[in-house]
C-alpha positions as a Python dict, from the first residue, in 0.01 Angstrom:
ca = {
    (1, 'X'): (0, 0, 0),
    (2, 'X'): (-185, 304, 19),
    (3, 'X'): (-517, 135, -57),
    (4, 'X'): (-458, -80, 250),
    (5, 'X'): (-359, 237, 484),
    (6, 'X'): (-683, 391, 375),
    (7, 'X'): (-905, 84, 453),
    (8, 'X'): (-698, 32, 768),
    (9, 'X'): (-722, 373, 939),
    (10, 'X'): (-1064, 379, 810),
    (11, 'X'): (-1163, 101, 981),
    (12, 'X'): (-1009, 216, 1350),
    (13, 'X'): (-1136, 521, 1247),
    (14, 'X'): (-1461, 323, 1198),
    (15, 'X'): (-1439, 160, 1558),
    (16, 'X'): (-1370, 489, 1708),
    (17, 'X'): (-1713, 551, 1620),
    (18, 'X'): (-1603, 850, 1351),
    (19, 'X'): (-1767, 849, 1020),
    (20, 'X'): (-1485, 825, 697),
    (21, 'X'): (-1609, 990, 383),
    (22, 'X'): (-1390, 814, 93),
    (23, 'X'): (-1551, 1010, -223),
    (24, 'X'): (-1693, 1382, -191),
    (25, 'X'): (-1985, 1469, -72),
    (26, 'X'): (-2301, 1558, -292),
    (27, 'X'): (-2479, 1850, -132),
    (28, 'X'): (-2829, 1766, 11),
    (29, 'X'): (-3103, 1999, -29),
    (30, 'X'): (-3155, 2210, 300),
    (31, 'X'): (-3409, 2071, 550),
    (32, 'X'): (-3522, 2396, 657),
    (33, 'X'): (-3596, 2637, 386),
    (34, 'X'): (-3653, 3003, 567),
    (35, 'X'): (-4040, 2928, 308),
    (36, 'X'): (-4117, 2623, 491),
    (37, 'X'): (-3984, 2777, 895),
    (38, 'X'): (-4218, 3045, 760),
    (39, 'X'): (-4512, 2839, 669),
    (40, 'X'): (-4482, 2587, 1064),
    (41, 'X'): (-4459, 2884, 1259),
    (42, 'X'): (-4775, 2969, 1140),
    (43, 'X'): (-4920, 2648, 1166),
    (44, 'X'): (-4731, 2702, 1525),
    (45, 'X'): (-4882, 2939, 1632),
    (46, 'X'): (-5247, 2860, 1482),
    (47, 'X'): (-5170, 2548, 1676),
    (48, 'X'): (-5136, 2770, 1980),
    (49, 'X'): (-5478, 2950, 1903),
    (50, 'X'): (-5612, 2650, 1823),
    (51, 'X'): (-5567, 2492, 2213),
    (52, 'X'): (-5673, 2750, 2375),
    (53, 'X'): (-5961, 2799, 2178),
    (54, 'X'): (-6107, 2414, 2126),
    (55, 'X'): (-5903, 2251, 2422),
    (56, 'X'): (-6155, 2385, 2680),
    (57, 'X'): (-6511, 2296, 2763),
    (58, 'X'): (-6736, 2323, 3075),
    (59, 'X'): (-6983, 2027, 3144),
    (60, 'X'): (-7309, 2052, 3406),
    (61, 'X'): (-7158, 1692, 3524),
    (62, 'X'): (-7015, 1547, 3837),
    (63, 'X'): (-6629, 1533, 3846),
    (64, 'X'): (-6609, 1129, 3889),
    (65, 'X'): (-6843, 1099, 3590),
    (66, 'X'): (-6638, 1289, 3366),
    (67, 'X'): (-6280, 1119, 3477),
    (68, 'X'): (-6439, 865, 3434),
    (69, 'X'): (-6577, 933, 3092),
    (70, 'X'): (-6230, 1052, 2991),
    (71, 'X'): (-6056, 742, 3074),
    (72, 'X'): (-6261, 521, 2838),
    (73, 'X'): (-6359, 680, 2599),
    (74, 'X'): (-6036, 774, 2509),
    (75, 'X'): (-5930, 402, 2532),
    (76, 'X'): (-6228, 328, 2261),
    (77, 'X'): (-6062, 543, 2001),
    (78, 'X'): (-5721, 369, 2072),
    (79, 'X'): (-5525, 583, 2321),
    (80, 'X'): (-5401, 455, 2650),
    (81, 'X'): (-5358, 618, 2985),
    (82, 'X'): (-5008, 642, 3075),
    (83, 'X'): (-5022, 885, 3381),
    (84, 'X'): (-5303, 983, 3578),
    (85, 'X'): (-5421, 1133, 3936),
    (86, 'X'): (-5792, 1169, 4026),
    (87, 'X'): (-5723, 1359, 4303),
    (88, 'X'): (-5566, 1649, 4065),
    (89, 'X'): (-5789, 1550, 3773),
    (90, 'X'): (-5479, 1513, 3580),
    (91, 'X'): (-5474, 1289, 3253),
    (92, 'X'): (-5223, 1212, 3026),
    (93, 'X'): (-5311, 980, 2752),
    (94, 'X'): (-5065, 857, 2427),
    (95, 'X'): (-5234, 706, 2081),
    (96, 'X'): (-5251, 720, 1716),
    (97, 'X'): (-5397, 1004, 1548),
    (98, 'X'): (-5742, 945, 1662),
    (99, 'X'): (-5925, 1053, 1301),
    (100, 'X'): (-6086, 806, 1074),
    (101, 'X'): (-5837, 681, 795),
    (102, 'X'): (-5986, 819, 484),
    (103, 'X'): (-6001, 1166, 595),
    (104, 'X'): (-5689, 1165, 805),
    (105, 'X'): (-5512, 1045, 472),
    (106, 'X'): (-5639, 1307, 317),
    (107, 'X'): (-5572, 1575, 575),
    (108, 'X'): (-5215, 1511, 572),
    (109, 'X'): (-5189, 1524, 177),
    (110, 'X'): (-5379, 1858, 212),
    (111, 'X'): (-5072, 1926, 442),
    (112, 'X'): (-4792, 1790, 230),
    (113, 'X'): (-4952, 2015, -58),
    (114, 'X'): (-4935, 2323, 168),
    (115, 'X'): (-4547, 2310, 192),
    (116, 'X'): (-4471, 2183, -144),
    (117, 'X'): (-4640, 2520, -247),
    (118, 'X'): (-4347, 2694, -90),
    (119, 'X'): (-4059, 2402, -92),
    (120, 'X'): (-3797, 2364, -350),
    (121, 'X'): (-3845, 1980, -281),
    (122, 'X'): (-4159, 1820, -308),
    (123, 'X'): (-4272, 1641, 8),
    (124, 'X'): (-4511, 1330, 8),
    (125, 'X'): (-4754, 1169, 330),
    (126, 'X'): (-4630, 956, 572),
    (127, 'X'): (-4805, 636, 520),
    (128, 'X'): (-4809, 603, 885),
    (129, 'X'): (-5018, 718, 1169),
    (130, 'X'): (-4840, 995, 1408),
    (131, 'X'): (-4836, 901, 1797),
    (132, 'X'): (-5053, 1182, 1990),
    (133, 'X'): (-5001, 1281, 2341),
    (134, 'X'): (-5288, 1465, 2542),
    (135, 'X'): (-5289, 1604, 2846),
    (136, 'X'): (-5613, 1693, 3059),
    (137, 'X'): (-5732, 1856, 3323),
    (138, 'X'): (-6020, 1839, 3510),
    (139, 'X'): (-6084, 2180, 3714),
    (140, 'X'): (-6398, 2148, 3981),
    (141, 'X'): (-6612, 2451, 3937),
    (142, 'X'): (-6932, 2327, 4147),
    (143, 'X'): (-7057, 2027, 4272),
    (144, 'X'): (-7196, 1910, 3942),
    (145, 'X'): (-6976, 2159, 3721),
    (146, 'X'): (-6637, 2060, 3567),
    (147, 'X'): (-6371, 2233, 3333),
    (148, 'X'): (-6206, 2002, 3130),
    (149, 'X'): (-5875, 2169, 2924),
    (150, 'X'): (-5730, 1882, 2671),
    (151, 'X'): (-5358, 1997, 2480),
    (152, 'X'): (-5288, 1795, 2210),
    (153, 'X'): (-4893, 1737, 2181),
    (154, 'X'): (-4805, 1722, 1826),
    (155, 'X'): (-4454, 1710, 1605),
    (156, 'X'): (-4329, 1967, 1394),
    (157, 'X'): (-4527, 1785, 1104),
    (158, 'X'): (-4817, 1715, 1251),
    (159, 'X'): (-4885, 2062, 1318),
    (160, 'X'): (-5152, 2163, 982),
    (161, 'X'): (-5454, 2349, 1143),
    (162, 'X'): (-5695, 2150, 1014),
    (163, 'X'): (-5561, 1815, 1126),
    (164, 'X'): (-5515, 1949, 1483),
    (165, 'X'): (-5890, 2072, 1510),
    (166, 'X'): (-6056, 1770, 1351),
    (167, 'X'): (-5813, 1574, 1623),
    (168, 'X'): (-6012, 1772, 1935),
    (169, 'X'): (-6355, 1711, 1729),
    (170, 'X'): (-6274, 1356, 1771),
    (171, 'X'): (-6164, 1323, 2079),
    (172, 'X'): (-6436, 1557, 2260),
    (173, 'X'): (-6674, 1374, 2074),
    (174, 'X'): (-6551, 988, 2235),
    (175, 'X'): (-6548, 1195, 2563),
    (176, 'X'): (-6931, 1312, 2525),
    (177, 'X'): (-7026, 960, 2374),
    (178, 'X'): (-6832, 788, 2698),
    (179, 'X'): (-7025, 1114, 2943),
    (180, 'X'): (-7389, 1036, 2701),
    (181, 'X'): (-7331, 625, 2746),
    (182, 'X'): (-7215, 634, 3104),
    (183, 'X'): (-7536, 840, 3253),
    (184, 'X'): (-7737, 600, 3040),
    (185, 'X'): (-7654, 316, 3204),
    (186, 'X'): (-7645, 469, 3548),
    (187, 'X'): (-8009, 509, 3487),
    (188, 'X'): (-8081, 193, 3373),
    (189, 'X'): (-7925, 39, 3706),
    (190, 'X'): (-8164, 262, 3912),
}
């Protein structure tokens, strides 16, 4: 009788969208260890140096050619436009990491080794690629002289230095391939 009253008010318990525990609960190790907080508010706030520091450049190029440049370049590395507003030079763009394989395997294992230095737990790579948001914008300075500042949105996890600043190598380097490829054939038209 009392095996039936438990499986009964478990199950209305159930559809009243409560959890039921029937045996005790083995204590999980903490998520946040006060070692690890420690160790991604660095990377936080190296993150933070980081986009100031490589999330700005200043091309000698017309504003159109560089929106332009922006918009598909970044689509030839994977990453599609979701929101954007020439007028503003406002950009925002969503896509995988956009590093190589090989060495973005092996910059997130250099990551995972970096906590399980200080964790009581030992953490292992994600075999999958983390979703990136950027956001750009495109600041006239001159006629022929635009600002471009790029932030790179990451997750708590994503956040390793190194992984962030070989993501703006990449991605300035498919904008100045697009900028490089686009004049070229501008000339070649003329």
């Amino acid at each position: 009788m009392k095996t039936r009253f438990s499986v009964l008010a478990g199950a209305l318990l159930l559809l009243a969208g409560c959890v039921v525990h029937t045996r005790p609960v083995v204590a999980q190790p903490e998520m946040h260890q006060p070692q690890i907080d420690f160790l991604f508010s660095q990377w936080g706030e190296e993150d933070q140096r980081q986009n100031e520091a490589l999330g700005e450049r200043v091309y000698d190029k017309d504003f159109d050619l560089v929106f332009s440049a922006i918009v598909t370049g970044f689509s030839d590395i994977g990453f599609s436009v979701r929101n954007m507003e020439r007028q503003s030079g406002y950009i925002l763009a969503h896509g995988p990491s956009p590093i190589p394989d090989p060495e973005y395997r092996s910059l997130v294992q250099a990551s995972c080794d970096e906590i399980n230095k200080v964790a009581t737990r030992t953490w292992h790579p994600n075999p999958g690629r983390a979703a990136k948001s950027v956001t750009i914008t495109l600041v006239r300075l001159d006629a022929n002289k635009v600002k471009v500042k790029m932030r790179i949105a990451a997750g708590r996890f994503q956040d390793y230095p190194p992984l962030m600043r070989a993501e703006y190598q990449r991605l300035w380097q498919a904008l100045e391939r697009q900028i490089f490829l686009d004049e070229n054939l501008d000339r070649v038209k003329k």
